[in-house]
C-alpha positions as CSV (number, residue, x, y, z in Angstrom):
1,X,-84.1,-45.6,-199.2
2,X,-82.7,-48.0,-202.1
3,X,-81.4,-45.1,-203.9
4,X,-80.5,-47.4,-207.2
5,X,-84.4,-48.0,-208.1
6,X,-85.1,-43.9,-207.6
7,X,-83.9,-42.9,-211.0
8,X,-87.1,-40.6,-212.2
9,X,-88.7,-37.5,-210.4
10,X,-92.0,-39.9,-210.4
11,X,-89.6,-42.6,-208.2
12,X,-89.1,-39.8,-205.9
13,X,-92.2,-38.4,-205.1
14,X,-93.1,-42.0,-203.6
15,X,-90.2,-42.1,-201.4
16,X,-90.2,-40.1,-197.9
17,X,-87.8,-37.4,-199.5
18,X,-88.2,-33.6,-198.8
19,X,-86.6,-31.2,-200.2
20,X,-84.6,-28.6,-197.8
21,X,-81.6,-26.1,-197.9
22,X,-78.2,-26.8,-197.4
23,X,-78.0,-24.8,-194.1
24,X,-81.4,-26.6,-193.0
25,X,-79.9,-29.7,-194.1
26,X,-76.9,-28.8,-191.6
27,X,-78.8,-27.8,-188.9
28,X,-81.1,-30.9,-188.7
29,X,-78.1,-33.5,-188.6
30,X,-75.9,-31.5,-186.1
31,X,-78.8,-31.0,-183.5
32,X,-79.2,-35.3,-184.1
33,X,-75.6,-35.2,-183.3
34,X,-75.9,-33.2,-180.4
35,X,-78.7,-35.5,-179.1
36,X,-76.9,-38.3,-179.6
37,X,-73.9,-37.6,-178.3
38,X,-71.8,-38.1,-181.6
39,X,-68.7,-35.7,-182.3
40,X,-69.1,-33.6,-185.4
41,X,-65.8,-32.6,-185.5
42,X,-63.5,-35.6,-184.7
43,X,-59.8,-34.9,-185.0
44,X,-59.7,-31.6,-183.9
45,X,-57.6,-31.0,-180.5
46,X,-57.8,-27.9,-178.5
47,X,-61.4,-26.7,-179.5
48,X,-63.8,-28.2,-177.6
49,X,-65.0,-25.5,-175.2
50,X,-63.9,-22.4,-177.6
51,X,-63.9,-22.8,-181.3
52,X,-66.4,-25.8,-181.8
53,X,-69.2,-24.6,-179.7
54,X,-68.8,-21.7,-181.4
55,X,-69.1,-23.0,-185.1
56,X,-72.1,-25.3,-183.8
57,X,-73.6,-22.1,-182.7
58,X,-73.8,-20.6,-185.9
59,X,-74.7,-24.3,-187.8
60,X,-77.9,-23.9,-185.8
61,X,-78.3,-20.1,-186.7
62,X,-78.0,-21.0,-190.2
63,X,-75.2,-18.6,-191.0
64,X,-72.3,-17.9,-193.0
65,X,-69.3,-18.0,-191.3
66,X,-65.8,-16.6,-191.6
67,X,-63.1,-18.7,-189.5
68,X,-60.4,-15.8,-188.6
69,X,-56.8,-17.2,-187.2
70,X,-53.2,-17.4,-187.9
71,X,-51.6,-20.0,-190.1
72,X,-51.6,-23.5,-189.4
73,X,-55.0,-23.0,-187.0
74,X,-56.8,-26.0,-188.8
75,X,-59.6,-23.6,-190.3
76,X,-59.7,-25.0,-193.9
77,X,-59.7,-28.6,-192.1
78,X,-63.0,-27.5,-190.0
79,X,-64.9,-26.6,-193.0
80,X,-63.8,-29.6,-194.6
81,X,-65.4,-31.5,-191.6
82,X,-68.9,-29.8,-192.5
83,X,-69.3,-32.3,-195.0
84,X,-69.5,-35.2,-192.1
85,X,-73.0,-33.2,-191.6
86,X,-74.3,-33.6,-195.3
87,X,-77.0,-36.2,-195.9
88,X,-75.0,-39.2,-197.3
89,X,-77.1,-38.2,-200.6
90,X,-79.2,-36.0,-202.2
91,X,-81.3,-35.9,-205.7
92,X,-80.5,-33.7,-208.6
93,X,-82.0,-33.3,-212.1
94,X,-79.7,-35.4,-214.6
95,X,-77.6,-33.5,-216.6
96,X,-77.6,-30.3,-214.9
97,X,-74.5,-28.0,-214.1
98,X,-75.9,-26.3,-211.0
99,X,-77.3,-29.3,-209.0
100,X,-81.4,-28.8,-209.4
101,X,-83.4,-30.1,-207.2
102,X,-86.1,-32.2,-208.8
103,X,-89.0,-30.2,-206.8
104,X,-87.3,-26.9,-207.0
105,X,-85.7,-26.4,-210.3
106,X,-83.7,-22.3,-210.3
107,X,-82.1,-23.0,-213.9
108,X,-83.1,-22.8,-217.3
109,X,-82.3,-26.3,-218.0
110,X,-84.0,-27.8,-214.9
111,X,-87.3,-25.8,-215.3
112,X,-87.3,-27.2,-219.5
113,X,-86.7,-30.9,-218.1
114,X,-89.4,-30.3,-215.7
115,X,-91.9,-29.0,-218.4
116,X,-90.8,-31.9,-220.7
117,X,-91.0,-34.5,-218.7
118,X,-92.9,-34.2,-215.7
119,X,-92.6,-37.0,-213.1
120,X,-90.2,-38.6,-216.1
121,X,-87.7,-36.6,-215.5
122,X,-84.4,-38.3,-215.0
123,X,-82.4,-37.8,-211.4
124,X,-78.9,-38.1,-210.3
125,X,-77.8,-38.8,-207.0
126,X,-75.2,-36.7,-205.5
127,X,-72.7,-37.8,-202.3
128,X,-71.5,-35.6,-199.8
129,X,-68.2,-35.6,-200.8
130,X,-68.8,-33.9,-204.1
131,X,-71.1,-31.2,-202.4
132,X,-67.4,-29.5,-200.9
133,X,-66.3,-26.8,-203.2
134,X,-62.9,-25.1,-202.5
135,X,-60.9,-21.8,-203.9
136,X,-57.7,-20.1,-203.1
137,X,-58.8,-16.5,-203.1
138,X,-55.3,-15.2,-205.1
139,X,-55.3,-11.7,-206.9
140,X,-55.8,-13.3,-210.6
141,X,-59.2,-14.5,-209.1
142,X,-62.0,-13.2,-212.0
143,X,-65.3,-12.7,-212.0
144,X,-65.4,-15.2,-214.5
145,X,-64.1,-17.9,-212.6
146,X,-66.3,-17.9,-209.5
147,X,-69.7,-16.6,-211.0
148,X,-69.5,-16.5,-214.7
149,X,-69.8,-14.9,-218.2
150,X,-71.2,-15.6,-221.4
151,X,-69.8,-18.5,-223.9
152,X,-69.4,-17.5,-227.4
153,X,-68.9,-20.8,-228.4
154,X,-72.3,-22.7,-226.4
155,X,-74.1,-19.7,-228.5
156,X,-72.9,-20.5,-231.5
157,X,-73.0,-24.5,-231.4
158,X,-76.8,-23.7,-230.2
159,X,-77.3,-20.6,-232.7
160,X,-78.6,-18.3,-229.7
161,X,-78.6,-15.2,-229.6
162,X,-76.1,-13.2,-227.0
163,X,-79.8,-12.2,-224.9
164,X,-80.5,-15.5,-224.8
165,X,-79.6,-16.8,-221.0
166,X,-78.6,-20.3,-222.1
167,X,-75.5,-18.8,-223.2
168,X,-74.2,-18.2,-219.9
169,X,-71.2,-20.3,-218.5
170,X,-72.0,-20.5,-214.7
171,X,-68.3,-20.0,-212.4
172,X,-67.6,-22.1,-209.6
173,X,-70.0,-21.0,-207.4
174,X,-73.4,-21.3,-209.3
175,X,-71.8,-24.7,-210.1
176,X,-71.4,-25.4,-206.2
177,X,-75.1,-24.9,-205.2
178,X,-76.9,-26.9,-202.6
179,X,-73.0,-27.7,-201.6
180,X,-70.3,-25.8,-199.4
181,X,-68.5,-23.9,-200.8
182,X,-65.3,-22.0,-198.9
183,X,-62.9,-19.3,-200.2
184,X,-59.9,-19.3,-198.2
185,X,-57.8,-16.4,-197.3
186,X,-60.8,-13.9,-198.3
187,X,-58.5,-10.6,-197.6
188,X,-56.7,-11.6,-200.9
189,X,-59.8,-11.3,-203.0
190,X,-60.0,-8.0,-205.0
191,X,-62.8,-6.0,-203.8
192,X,-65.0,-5.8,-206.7
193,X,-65.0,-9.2,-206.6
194,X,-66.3,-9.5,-202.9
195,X,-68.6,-6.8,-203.9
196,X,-70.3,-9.9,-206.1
197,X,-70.1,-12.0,-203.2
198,X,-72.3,-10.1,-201.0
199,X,-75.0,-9.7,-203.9
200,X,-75.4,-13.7,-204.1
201,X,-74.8,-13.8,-200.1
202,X,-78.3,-10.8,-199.9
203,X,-80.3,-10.7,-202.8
204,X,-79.1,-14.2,-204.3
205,X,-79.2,-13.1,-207.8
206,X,-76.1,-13.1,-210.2
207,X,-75.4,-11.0,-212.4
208,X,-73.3,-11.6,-215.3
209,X,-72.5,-9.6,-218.2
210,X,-75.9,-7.6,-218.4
211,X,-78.0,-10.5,-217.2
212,X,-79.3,-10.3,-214.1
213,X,-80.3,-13.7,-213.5
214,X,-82.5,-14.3,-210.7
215,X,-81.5,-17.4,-209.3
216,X,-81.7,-18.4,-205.6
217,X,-78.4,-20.0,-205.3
218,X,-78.5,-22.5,-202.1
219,X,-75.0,-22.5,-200.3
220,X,-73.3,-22.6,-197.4
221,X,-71.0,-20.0,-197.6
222,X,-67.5,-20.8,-195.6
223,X,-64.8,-18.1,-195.3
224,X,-61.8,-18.0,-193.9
225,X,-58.7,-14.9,-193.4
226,X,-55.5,-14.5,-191.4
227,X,-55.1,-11.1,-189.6
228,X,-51.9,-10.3,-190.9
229,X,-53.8,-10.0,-194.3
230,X,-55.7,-7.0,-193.3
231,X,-52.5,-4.8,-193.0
232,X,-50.5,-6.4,-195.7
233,X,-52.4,-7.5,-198.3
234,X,-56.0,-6.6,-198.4
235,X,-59.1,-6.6,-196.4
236,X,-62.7,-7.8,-195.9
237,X,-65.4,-5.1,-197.7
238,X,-67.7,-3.5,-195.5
239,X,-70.5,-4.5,-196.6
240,X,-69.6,-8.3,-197.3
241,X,-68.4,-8.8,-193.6
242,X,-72.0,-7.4,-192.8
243,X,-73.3,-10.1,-194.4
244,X,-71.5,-12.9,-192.9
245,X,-73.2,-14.3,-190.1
246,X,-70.9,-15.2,-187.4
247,X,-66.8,-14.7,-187.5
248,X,-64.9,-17.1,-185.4
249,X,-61.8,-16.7,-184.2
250,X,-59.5,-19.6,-183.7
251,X,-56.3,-20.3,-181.8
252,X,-52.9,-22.1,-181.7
253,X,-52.7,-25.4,-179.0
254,X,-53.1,-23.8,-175.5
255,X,-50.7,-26.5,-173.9
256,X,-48.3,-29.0,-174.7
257,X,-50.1,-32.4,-174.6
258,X,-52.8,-30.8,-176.8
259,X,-49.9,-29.8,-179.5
260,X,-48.5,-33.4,-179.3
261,X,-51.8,-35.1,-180.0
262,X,-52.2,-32.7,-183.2
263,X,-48.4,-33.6,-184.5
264,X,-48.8,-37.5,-183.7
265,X,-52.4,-37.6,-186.0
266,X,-51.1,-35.3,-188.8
267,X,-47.3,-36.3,-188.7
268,X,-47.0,-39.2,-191.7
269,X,-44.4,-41.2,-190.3
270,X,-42.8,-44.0,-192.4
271,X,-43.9,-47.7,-192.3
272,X,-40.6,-48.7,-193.2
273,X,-38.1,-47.3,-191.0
274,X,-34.8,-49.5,-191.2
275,X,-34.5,-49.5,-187.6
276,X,-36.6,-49.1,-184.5
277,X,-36.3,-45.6,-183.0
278,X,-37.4,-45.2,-179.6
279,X,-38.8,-41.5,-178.7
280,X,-38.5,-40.3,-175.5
281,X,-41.7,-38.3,-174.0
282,X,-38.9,-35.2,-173.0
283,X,-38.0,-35.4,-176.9
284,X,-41.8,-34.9,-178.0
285,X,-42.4,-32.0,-175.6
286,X,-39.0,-30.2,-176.9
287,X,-40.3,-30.4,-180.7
288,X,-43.8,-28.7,-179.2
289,X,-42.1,-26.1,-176.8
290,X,-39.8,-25.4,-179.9
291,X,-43.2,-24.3,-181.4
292,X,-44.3,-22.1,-178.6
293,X,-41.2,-20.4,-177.7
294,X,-41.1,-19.5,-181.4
295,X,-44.2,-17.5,-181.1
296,X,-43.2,-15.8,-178.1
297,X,-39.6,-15.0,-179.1
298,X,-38.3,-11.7,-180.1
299,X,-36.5,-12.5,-183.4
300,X,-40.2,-14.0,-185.0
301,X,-42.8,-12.2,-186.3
302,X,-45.5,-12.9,-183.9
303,X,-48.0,-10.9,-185.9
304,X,-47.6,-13.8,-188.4
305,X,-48.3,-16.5,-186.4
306,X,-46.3,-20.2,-186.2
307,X,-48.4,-23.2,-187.8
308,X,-48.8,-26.4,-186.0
309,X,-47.2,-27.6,-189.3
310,X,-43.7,-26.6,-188.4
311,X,-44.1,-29.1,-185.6
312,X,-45.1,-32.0,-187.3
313,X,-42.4,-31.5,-189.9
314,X,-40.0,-30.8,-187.3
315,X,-40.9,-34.1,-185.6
316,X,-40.7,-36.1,-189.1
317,X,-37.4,-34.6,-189.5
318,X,-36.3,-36.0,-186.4
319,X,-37.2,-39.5,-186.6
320,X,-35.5,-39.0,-190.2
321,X,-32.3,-37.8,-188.1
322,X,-32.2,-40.8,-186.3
323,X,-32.8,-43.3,-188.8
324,X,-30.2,-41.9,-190.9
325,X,-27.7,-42.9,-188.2
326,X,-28.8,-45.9,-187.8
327,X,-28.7,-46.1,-192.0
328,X,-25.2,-45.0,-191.6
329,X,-24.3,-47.4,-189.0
330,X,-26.2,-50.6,-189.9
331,X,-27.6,-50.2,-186.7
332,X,-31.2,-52.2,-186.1
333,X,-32.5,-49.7,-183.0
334,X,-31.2,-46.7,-181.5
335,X,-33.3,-43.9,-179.3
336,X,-33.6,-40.6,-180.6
337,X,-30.5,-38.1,-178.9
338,X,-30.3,-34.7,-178.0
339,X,-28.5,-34.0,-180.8
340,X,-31.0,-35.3,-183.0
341,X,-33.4,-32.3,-182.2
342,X,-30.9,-30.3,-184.8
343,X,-31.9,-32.2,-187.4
344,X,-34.6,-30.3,-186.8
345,X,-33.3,-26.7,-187.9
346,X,-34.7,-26.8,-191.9
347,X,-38.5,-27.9,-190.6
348,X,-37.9,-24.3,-188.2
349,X,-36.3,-22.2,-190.7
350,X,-38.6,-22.4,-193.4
351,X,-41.7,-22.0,-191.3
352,X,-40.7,-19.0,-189.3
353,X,-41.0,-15.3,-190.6
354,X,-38.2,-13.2,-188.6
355,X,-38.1,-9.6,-187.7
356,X,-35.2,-7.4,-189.3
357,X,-33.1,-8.2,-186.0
358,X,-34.1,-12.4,-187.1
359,X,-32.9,-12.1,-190.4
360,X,-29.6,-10.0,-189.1
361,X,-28.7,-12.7,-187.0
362,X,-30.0,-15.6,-189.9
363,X,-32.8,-18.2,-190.1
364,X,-30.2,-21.1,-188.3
365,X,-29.2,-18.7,-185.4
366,X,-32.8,-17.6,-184.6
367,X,-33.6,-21.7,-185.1
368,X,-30.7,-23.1,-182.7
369,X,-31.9,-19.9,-180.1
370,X,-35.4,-21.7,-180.0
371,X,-34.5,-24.8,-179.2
372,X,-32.0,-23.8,-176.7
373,X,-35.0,-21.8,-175.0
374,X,-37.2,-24.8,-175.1
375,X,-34.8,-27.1,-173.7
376,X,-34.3,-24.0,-170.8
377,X,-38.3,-23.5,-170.5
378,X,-38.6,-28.0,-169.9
379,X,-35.6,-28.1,-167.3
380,X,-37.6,-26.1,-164.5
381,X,-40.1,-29.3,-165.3
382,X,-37.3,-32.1,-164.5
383,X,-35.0,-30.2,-162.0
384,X,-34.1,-27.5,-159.7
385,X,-34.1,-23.9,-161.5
386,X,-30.5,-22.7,-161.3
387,X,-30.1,-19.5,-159.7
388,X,-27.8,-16.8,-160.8
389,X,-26.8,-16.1,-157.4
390,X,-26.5,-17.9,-154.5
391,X,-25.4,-17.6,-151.0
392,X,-21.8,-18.1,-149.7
393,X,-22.7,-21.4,-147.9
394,X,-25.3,-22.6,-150.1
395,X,-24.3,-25.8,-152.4
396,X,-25.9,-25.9,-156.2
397,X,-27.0,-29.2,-157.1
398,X,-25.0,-29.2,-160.4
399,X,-21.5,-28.0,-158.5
400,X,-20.0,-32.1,-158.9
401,X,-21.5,-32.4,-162.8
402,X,-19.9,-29.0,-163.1
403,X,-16.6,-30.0,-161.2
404,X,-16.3,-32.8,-163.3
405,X,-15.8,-30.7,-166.3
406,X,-13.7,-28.8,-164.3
407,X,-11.4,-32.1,-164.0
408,X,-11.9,-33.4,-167.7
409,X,-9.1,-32.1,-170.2
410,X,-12.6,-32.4,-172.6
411,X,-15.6,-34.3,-173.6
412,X,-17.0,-35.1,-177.0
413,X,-20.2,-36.2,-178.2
414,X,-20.4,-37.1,-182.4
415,X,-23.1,-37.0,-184.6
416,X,-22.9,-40.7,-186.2
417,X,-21.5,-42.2,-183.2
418,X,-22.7,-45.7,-182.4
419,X,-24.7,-46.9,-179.6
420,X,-22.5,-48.2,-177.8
421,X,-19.7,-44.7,-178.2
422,X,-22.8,-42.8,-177.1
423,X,-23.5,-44.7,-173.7
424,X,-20.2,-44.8,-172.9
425,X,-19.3,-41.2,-173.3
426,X,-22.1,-40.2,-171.1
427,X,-22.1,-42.9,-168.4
428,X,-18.4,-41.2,-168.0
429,X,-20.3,-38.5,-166.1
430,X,-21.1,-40.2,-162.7
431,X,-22.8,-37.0,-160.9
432,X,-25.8,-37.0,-163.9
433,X,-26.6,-40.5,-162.6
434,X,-27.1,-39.2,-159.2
435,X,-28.6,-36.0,-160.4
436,X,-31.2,-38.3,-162.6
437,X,-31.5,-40.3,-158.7
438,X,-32.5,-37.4,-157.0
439,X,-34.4,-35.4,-158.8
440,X,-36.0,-37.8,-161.5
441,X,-36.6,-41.4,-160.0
442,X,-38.9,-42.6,-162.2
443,X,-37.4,-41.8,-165.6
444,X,-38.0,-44.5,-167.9
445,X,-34.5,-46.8,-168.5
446,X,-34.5,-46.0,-172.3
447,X,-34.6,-42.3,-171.2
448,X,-31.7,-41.9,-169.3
449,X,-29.3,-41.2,-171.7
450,X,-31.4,-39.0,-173.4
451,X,-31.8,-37.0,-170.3
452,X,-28.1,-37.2,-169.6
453,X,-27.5,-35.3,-172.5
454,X,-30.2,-33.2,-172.3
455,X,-28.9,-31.5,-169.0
456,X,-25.8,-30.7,-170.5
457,X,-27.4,-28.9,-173.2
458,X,-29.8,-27.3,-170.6
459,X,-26.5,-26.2,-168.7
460,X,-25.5,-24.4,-171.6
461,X,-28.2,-22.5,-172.1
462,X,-27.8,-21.4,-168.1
463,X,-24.2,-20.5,-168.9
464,X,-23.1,-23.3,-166.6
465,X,-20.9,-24.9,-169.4
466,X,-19.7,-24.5,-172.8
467,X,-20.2,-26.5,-176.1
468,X,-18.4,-25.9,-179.4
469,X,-19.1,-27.4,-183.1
470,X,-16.2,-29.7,-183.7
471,X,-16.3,-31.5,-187.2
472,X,-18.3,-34.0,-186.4
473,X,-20.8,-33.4,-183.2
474,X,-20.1,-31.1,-180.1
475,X,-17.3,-30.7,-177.6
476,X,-18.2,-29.5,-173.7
477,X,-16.2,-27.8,-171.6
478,X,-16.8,-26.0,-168.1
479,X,-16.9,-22.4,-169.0
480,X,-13.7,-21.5,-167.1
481,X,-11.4,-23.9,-168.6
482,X,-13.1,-22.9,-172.1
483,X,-12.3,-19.0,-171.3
484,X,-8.3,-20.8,-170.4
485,X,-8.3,-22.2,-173.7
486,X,-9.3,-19.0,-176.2
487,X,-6.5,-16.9,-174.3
């Protein structure tokens, strides 16, 4: 359809257009999709076989629906995706606020264009991206804003009387219809508020004022609510959660390669780094496992969840920790370093909420404990688990990295060191190379050091060795000789 020569209702009526519902409209495309094979959901990781089935489920059904997870669960990016089901465009009667459709006008405005002008009647065409309506549900949320209330000054311009319907101003939602419209964090809406919800959701009418306008509003209804907000802050109304057709719950990745594929599309890396940073794949699974040893961890509030966006910050930060050594240094390449993950620490401690035990210990504690746990849960992956005890003839295969420290007076590892300080310091430490031999063969040659360093740092967290802050970077020391020292 040439939609550019369809500019009167009369136009329309000889094109192959028929009106339908927004949640018909949705139905019919999806079940294309499905028959065609084609995605509705692209860019979504993780929900394939629980979440979108699900919200495809209640597409067809034609319901409401109310997307229930923790932070950072991609819920408002789902609904957002709703649109990609839309027809590309739709007719509406010129000039009206609530979208009329040409065949089925609900306003006062629509029906008097109607009457007027009969197949004359001038038509707008609407695209899918303006049929998305979005609110914050926040606790200065009014009545007003979302359904309505009467305009003193529209009935004095038009010298009508305060009876007169005409001098209603229609809220955000009459304004939204035949579009989707989604309230986020629902809990947070005041309850008389939700009350009108369910009235438009049921009987479709609003009421505003003393009018009680019957007007079949056509929307597709989109909700979404944290848990934690139904003990701390507020909570769905009975009688609106009836009326909602289908709550889904959604999740947090369920495994590591599924997390990285969510921080490497969302992550907005910059185009023009100063130096090439190579990243090696241990260093992307610690930023991830960072993320789910945080929401396992007995400092965090679990009940509060940990977004996927504390990952993809963390991961911008450390490409950021890197190229500002290589800033510092005039360097043109380096590979990101173990170190480099505590760059990290302000993308952790601003998206973690901590128990009163967390905040005894402080934010960069409880943020330098999750890494060290992540790099403990990712050695088991790369090398043999170190036991705690071990029989009299048995031989660990750390005791020669470990005996070297033994031997060294110390060993230093600096923050802004250059390339070539960095290889050299760890190449010092022959028994990594054979450890890396034996146990990972195939590590990648731009890895190695990385890895180097990462044992040590893995060692630590086993109790194996010692590290200390020194000005500048990190000193290790095998935990005897460190014990010698503080006496």
């Amino acid at each position: 359809m040439n939609i550019s020569k369809v500019k009167t209702m009369g136009n329309l009526r000889k094109t192959a257009y028929v009106p339908q519902s927004i949640k018909r409209e949705l139905r019919t495309n999806l079940i294309n999709n499905i028959k065609n094979g084609i995605p509705s959901f692209t860019g979504i990781h993780g929900y394939d076989n629980t979440v979108i089935p699900q919200l495809e489920r209640a597409i067809l059904s034609q319901h409401n629906i109310n997307l229930l997870g923790l932070r950072g669960q991609a819920k408002t990016r789902l609904a957002r995706l709703m649109i990609q089901l839309l027809d590309e465009y739709i007719p509406a009667i010129d000039g009206s606020e609530i979208n009329d459709d040409p065949f089925a006008p609900i306003s006062y405005f629509g029906k008097e264009q109607v009457a007027k002008h009969g197949d004359n009647t001038p038509i707008k065409w609407i695209h899918r991206e303006d049929r998305f309506f979005e609110k914050l549900a926040t606790p200065d949320v009014t009545i007003s804003d979302l359904i309505g209330d009467i305009d003193p000054i529209k009935a004095a311009n038009l010298k009508l009387s305060y009876a007169d319907e005409r001098v209603i101003h229609f809220g955000m939602i009459p304004r939204a219809n035949r579009s989707i419209f989604v309230i986020n964090e629902l809990p947070d809406l005041q309850s008389r508020i939700q009350v009108a919800l369910f009235n438009i959701l049921e009987e479709g009418d609003i009421q505003i004022r003393g009018f009680q306008v019957r007007m079949p509003l056509d929307l597709q209804f989109v909700f979404t609510a944290n848990p934690e907000d139904y003990t701390n802050r507020g909570s769905i109304v009975t009688p609106l959660k009836d009326r909602i057709g289908s709550q889904i719950l959604t999740h947090y990745p369920i495994n590591l390669e599924i997390a990285k594929n969510i921080t490497a599309q969302e992550a907005k890396l910059q185009n023009d780094r100063t130096c090439q940073i190579h990243i090696p794949d241990l260093a992307k699974d610690l930023v991830e496992q960072i993320g789910f040893e945080a929401r396992d961890n007995e400092y965090v509030d679990n009940k509060s969840g940990v977004s996927a966006r504390m990952s993809i910050t963390a991961y911008e930060n450390l490409l950021s920790t890197a190229e500002h050594r290589c800033i510092a240094s005039g360097a043109r390449q380096t590979t990101i370093r173990f170190i480099d993950i505590l760059g990290m620490v302000p993308s952790i401690t601003g998206k973690v909420e901590l128990v009163y035990e967390g905040e005894q210990e402080g934010a960069a504690f409880v943020a330098e404990n999750l890494i060290g746990s992540a790099a403990k849960s990712l050695f088991v992956d790369y090398f043999p688990e170190i036991k705690k005890l071990k029989h009299e003839n048995e031989k660990e295969p750390y005791e020669e990295v470990l005996q070297w420290f033994f031997d060294a007076s110390s060993f230093e590892l600096f923050d802004d060191g250059s390339e070539e300080e960095y290889r050299d310091a760890l190449n010092r430490i022959a028994p990594l190379d054979d450890l890396i031999t034996t146990y990972a063969p195939e590590t990648d040659a731009k890895d190695i050091l990385f890895l180097k360093e990462f044992i040590l740092w893995a060692l630590v967290e086993y109790k194996k060795l010692n590290k200390q802050r020194i000005t500048k970077g990190f000193a290790f020391k095998d935990t005897y000789g460190s014990y010698l020292s503080n006496l």
